[in-house]
C-alpha positions in Angstrom: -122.2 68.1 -50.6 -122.6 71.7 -51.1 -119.2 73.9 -51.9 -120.0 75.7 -48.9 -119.9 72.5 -46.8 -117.0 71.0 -48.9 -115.1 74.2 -47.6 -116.4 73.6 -44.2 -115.2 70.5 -43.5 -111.9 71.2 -45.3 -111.3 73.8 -42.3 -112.3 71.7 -40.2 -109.6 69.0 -41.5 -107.1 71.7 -41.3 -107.5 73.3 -37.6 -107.3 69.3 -36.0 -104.6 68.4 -38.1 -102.9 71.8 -36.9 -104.0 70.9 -33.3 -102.3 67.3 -33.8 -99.5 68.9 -34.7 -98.9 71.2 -31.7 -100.4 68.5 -29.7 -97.1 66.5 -30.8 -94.5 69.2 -30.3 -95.9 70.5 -27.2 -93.1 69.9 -24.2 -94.3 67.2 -22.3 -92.9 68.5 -18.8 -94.3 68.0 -15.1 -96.0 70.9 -13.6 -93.9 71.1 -10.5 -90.1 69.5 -9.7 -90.0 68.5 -6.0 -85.8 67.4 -4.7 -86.0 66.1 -1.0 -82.7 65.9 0.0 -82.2 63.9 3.4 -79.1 65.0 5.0 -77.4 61.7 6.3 -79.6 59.6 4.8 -78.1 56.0 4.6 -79.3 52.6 3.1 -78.0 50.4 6.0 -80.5 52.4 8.6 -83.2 52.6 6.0 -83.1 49.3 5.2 -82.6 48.0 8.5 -85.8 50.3 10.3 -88.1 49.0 6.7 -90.4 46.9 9.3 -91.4 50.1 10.7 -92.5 51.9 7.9 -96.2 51.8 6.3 -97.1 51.9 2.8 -97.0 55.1 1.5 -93.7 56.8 2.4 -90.3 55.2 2.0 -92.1 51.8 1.1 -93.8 53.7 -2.2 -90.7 55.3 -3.1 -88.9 52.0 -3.6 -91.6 50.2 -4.8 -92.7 52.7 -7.5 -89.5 54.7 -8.1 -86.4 54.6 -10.4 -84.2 53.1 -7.7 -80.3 53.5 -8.1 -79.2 51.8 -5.2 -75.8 52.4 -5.2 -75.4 56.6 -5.7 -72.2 57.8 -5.1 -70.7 61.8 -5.0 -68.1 62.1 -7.5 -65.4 63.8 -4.7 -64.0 62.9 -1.4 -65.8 63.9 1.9 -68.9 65.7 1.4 -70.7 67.7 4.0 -74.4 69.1 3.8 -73.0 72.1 2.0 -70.8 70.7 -0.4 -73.2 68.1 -1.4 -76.7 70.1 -1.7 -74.5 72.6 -4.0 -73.3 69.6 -6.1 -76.8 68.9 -6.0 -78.0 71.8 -7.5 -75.2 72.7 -9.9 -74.1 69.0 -11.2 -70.5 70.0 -10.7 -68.3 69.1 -8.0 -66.6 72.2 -5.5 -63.7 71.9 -8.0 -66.0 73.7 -10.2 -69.1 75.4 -8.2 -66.7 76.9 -5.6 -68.7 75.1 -2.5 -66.2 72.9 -0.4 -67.8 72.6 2.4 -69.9 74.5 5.4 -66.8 76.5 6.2 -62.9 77.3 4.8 -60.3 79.9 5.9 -60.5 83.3 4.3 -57.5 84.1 3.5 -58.5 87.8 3.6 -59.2 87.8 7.2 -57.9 84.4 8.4 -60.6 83.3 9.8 -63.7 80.9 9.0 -65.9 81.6 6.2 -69.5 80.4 6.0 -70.5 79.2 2.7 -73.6 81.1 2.6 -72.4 84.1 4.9 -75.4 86.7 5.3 -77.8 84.3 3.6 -76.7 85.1 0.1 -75.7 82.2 -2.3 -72.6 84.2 -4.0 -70.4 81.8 -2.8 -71.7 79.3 -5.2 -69.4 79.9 -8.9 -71.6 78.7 -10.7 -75.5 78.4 -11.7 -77.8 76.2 -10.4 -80.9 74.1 -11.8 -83.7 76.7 -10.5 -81.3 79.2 -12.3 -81.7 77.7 -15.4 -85.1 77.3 -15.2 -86.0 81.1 -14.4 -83.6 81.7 -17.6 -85.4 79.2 -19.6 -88.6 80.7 -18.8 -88.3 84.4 -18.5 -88.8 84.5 -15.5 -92.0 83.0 -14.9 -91.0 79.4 -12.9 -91.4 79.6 -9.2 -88.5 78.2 -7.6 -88.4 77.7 -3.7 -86.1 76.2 -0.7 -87.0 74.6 2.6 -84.5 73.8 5.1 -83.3 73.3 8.7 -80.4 74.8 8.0 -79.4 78.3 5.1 -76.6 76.7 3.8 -78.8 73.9 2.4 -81.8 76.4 1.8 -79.4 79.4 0.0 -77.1 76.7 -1.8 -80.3 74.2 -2.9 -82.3 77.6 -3.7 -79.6 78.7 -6.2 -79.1 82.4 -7.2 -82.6 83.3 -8.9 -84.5 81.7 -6.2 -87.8 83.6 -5.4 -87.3 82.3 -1.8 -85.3 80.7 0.4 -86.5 79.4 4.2 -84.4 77.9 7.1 -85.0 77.8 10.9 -83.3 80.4 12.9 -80.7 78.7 15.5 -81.6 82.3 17.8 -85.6 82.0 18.0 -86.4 78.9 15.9 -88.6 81.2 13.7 -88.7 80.1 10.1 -86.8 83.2 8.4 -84.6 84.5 4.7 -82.0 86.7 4.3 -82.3 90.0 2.4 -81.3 88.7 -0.6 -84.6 87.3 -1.0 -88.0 88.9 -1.0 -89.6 88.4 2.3 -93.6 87.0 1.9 -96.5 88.3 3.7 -97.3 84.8 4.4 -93.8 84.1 6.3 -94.9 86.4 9.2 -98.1 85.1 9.7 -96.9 81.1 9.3 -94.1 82.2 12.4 -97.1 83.9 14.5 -99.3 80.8 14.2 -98.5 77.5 16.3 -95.1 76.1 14.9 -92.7 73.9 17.3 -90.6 77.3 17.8 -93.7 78.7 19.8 -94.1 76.2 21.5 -90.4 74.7 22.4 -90.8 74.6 25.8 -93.4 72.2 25.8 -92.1 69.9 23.3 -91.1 66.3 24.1 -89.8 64.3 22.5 -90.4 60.0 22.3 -90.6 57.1 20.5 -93.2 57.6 18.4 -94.7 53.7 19.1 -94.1 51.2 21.3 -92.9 49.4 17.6 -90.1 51.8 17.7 -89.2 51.6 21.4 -89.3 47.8 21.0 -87.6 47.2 18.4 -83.9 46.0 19.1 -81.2 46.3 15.4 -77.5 47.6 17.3 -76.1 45.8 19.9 -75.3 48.9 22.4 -75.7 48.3 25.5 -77.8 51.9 25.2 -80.8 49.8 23.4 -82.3 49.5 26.6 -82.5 52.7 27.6 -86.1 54.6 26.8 -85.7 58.4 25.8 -87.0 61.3 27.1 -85.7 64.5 25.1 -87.0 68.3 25.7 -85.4 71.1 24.3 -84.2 73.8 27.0 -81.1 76.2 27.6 -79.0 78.2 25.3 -78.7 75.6 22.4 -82.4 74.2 22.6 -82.9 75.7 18.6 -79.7 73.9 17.5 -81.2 70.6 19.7 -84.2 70.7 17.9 -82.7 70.6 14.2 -80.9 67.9 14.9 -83.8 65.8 15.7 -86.4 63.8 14.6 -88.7 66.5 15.1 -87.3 69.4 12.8 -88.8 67.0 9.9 -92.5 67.3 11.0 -91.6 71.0 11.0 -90.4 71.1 7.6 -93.3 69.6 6.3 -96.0 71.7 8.2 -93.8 75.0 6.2 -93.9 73.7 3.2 -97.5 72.7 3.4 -97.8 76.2 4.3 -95.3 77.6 1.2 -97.6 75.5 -1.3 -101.1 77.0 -0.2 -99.8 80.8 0.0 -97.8 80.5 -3.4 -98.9 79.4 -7.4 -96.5 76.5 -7.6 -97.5 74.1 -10.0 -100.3 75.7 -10.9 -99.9 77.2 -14.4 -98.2 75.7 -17.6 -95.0 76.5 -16.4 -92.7 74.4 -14.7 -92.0 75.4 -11.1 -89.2 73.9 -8.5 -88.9 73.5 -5.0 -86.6 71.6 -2.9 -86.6 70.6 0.3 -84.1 69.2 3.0 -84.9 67.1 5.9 -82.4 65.4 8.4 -82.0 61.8 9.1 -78.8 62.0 11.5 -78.9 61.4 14.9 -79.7 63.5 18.3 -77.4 66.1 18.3 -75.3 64.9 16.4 -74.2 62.0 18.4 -73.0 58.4 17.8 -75.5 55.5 17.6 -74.3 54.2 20.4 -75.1 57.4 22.2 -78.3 57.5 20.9 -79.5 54.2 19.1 -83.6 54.3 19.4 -83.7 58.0 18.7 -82.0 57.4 15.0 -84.5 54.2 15.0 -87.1 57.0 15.6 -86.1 59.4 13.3 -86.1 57.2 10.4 -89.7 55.8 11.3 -90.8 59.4 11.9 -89.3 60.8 8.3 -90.6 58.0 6.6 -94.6 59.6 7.1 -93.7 63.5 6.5 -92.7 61.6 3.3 -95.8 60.4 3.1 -97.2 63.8 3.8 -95.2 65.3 1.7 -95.9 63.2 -1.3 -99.5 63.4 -0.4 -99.9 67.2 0.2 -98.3 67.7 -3.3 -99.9 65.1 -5.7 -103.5 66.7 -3.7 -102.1 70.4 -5.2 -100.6 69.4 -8.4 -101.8 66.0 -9.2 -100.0 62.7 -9.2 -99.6 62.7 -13.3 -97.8 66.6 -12.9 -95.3 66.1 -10.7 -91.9 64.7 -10.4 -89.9 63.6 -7.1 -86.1 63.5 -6.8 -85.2 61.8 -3.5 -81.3 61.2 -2.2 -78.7 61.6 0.6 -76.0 64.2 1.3 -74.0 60.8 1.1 -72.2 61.3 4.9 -72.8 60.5 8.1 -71.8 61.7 11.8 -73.2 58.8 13.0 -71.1 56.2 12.5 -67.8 57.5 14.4 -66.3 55.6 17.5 -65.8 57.9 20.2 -65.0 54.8 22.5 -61.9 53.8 23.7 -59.9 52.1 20.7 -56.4 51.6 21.8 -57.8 49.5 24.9 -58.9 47.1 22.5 -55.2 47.2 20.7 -56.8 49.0 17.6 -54.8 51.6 15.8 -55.3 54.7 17.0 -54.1 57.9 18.0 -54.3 62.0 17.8 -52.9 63.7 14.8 -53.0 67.7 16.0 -52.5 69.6 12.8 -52.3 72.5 14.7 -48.7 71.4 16.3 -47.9 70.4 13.0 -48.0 73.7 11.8 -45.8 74.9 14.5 -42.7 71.9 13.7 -43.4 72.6 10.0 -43.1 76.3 10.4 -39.7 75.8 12.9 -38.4 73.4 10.2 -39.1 75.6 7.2 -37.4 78.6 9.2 -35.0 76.6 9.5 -34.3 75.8 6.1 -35.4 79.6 4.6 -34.7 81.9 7.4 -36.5 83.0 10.3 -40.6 83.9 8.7 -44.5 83.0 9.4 -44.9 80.7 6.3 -48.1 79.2 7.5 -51.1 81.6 7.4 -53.5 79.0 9.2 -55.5 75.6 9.2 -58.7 74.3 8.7 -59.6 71.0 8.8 -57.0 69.0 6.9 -55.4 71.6 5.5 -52.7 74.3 5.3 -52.8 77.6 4.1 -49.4 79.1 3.6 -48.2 82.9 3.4 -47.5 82.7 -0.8 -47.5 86.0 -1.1 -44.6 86.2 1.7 -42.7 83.3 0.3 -42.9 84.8 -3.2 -41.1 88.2 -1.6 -38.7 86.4 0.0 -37.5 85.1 -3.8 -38.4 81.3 -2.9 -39.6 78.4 -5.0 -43.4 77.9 -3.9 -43.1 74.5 -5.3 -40.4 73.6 -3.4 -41.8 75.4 -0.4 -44.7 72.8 -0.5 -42.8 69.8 -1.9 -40.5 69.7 1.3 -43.2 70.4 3.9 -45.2 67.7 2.4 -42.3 65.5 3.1 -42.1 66.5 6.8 -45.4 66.4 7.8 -45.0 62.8 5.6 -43.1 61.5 8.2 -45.1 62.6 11.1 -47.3 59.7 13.2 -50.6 59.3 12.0 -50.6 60.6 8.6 -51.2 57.8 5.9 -50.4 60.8 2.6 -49.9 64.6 1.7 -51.3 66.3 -1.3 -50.1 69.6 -2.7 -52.1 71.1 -5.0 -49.7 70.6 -7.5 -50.1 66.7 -7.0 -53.8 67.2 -7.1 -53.4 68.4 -10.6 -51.4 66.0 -11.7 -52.7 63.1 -10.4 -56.1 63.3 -11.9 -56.2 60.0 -13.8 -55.9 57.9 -10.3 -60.1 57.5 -8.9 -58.6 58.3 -5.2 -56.7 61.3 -6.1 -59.9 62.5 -8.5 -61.9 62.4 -6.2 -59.8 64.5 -3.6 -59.2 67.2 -6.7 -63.2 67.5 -6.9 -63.4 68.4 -3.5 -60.4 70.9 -4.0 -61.1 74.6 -5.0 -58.3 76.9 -6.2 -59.9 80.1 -4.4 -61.4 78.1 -1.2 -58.9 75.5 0.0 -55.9 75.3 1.5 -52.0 75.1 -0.7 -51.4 71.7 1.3 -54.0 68.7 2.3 -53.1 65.7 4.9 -54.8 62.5 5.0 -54.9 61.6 8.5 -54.6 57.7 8.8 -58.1 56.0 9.2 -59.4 55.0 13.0 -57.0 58.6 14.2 -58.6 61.8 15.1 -57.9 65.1 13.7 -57.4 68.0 15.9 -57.5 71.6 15.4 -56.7 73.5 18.6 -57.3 76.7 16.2 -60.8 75.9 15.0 -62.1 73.6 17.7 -62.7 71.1 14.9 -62.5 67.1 16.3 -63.0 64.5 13.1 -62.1 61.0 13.6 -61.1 59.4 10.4 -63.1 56.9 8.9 -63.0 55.6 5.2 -66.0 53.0 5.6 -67.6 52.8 2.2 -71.4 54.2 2.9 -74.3 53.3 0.6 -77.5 55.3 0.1 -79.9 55.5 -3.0 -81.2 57.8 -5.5 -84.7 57.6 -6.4 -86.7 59.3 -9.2 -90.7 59.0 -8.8 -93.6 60.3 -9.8 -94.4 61.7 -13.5 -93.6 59.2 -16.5 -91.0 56.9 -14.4 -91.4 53.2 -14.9 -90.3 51.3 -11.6 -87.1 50.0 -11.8 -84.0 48.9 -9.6 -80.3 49.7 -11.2 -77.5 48.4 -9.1 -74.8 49.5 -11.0 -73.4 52.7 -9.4 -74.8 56.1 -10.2 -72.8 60.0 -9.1 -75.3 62.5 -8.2 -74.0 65.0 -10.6 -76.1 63.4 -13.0 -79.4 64.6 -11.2 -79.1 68.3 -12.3 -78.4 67.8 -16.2 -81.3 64.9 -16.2 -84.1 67.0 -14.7 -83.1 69.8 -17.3 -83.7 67.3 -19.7 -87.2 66.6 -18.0 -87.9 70.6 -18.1 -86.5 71.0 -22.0 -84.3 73.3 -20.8 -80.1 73.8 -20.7 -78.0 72.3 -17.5 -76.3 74.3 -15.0 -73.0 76.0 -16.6 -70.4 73.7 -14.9 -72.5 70.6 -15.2 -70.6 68.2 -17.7 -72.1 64.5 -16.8 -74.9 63.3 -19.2 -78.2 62.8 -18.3 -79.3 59.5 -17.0 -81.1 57.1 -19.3 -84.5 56.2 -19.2 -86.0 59.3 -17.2 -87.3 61.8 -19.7 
């Protein structure tokens, strides 16, 4: 061997052994980060409709996911809002500021949309697609689909490059001005979409399978269904039905061939939200075969979904993310309990206010202590009570022992006692959903099987502390199947796909990362 070729193959030595090396320390991290979040779903109905299904949607999920069967949210009484931003943030609305859809401003006293004008500055804290544009300079493409903004905004996060939800005025697909607005937006919404075509939609059951097929015991099982989508509400009708998911799908389809997602060698995120409550938002006995319907429908636009994706990005460069926003408006009994001897009654928080106000005049002197309610809760005039040289503590301490006493409340919480009562899982999980800025100074727990009434708000909740399941499923890049029952909270998600994308968690995400997904 010649020097010259001694030298030769000595570089050549060197450049693979310098190409192993970067070979090794190269991240290995998926191409694109899809999160479907399904608003109400719920394990019972999704187990219970599993003979309707084919192969490839819910059925591959299970069968090739990381299944935890038993995910929970770490604080008391979600909604879509709260729940999507807990999603996105791994902190609870103790930390990331989102309580719920709506809260009293205590500026103007009235209710405050989480996501007023479309912008996400409502949410304290960052969110996963924020830390990715940060750990990237920029160069990830994050992106939100939705029914509804406050999933779209709140999902989306702060550094979103987009964020898309379905107008409740004209049905169009639309973004606030927070956002830059695509070229590809206005020509999806002047192309045939279900909002251009509304009146001629109909919808039902999508087989005779599904019409068939007999799981409740309401009397309404043996009614067929015939919905269409007219009048002043027929936009609002439509998201809340089985339809809005076929919708969702046909947009994103139409987001991944006018954008670069997953394309390049950085990481790129999109979410997207579909709905698995029922019509309108009724009961099951209202409605049963149309929440049959809506499961069996779902379950293909997530086959399409997985499908349209894996054929973009390819099945070895993505990663999935599927769960539940862990409630359900469902499941409420709007029937006649106390004929059946079952406790039950009307707990009117507005009239509360007005005894508690009359008794704490009583007690302080003729004043307005009570700004207002919303929901559960009581905002009171501090900044009154702290002119009139009272105790605030005291203040709440006593009026939590009045409304104590009054019929149908089973426990008061000041925020005080929220603070302090941390170490107890019930009272934790009612200071998670409490925010300093957004809630109210007192909370009531109405007793289960009562309904709470706000003449002020027009809110009507019946309580109900039923225990509801639903899963969390990881699929797609590097995940082994496997079932964990052992229970999971979903502010784990966020800090383990940040693991997945080598980059940092959210700021007020403190749970660990989930084992065995890397």
């Amino acid at each position: 061997m010649t020097t010259r070729q001694h030298h030769l193959l000595t570089s050549l030595v060197l450049l693979m052994s310098i190409m192993g090396a970067e070979a090794q320390t190269t991240p290995d991290v998926p191409r694109l980060v899809v999160s479907v979040i399904v608003d109400q779903l719920c394990t019972d109905y999704l187990d219970a409709f599993a003979p309707l299904y084919g192969e490839e949607g819910f059925r591959r999920l299970l069968r090739e996911g990381r299944v935890y069967q038993r995910a929970e949210y770490p604080f008391a009484q979600p909604d879509r809002a709260s729940s999507v931003a807990c999603l996105a943030s791994g902190a609870a609305p103790y930390e990331n500021g989102i309580v719920g859809e709506r809260w009293l401003s205590r500026q103007t006293l009235h209710p405050q949309y989480c996501v007023g004008e479309g912008t996400p500055a409502n949410l304290a804290v960052s969110a996963l697609g924020d830390e990715l544009k940060l750990g990237t300079e920029g160069r990830a493409l994050v992106y939100s689909v939705a029914p509804n903004s406050d999933a779209a905004v709140l999902a989306g996060g702060h550094a979103a490059d987009g964020a898309f939800w379905i107008s409740d005025d004209n049905g169009q697909w639309v973004t606030s001005a927070y956002y830059e607005y695509p070229v590809w937006l206005t020509s999806y919404n002047r192309g045939e979409h279900a909002a251009n075509n509304i009146k001629k939609l109909l919808w039902t059951p999508i087989n005779n399978q599904v019409a068939e097929f007999s799981y409740f015991v309401s009397e309404s099982m043996k009614k067929p269904f015939r919905h269409m989508f007219r009048g002043d509400r027929q936009f609002r009708e439509f998201k809340a039905s089985a339809l809005v998911n076929e919708e969702v799908t046909d947009f994103v389809g139409h987001c991944l061939q006018n954008t670069q997602m997953g394309n390049d060698t950085f990481t790129d995120y999109l979410s997207v939200t579909y709905y698995a409550g029922n019509y309108d938002h009724h009961t099951v006995a209202d409605y049963p075969i149309e929440l049959q319907d809506t499961y069996v429908r779902l379950d293909y636009q997530i086959e399409r979904l997985l499908r349209m994706i894996e054929e973009k990005v390819g099945r070895e460069r993505v990663l999935f993310v599927l769960t539940s926003t862990g409630y359900s408006d469902t499941d409420r009994s709007d029937g006649d309990m106390a004929r059946y001897r079952i406790p039950t009654g009307e707990f009117n928080i507005t009239r509360a206010s007005g005894l508690l106000n009359m008794y704490l005049s009583a007690l302080y002197g003729q004043a307005q202590y009570i700004e207002g309610t919303m929901g559960n809760q009581l905002y009171f005039d501090l900044k009154g009570i702290e002119n009139r040289a009272l105790n605030i503590s005291e203040v709440l301490e006593r009026s939590a022992e009045f409304l104590g006493r009054l019929s149908g409340v089973r426990d008061v919480f000041t925020a005080t006692r929220l603070m302090l009562g941390i170490g107890t899982p019930s009272v934790r999980a009612l200071r998670n959903a409490y925010n300093p800025r957004q809630s109210g100074d007192i909370l009531i727990q109405v007793s289960p099987g009562w309904t709470l009434v706000n003449e002020q708000t027009g809110e009507r909740r019946q309580q109900r502390d039923s225990y509801m399941t639903f899963p969390l499923v990881f699929f797609g890049r590097n995940i082994e199947p496997q079932v964990i029952v052992e229970p999971v909270t979903v502010d784990h998600v966020a800090p383990t796909l940040a693991r997945c994308l080598r980059i940092r968690a959210p700021s007020a995400s403190s749970a660990a990362p989930l084992t065995g997904i890397r």
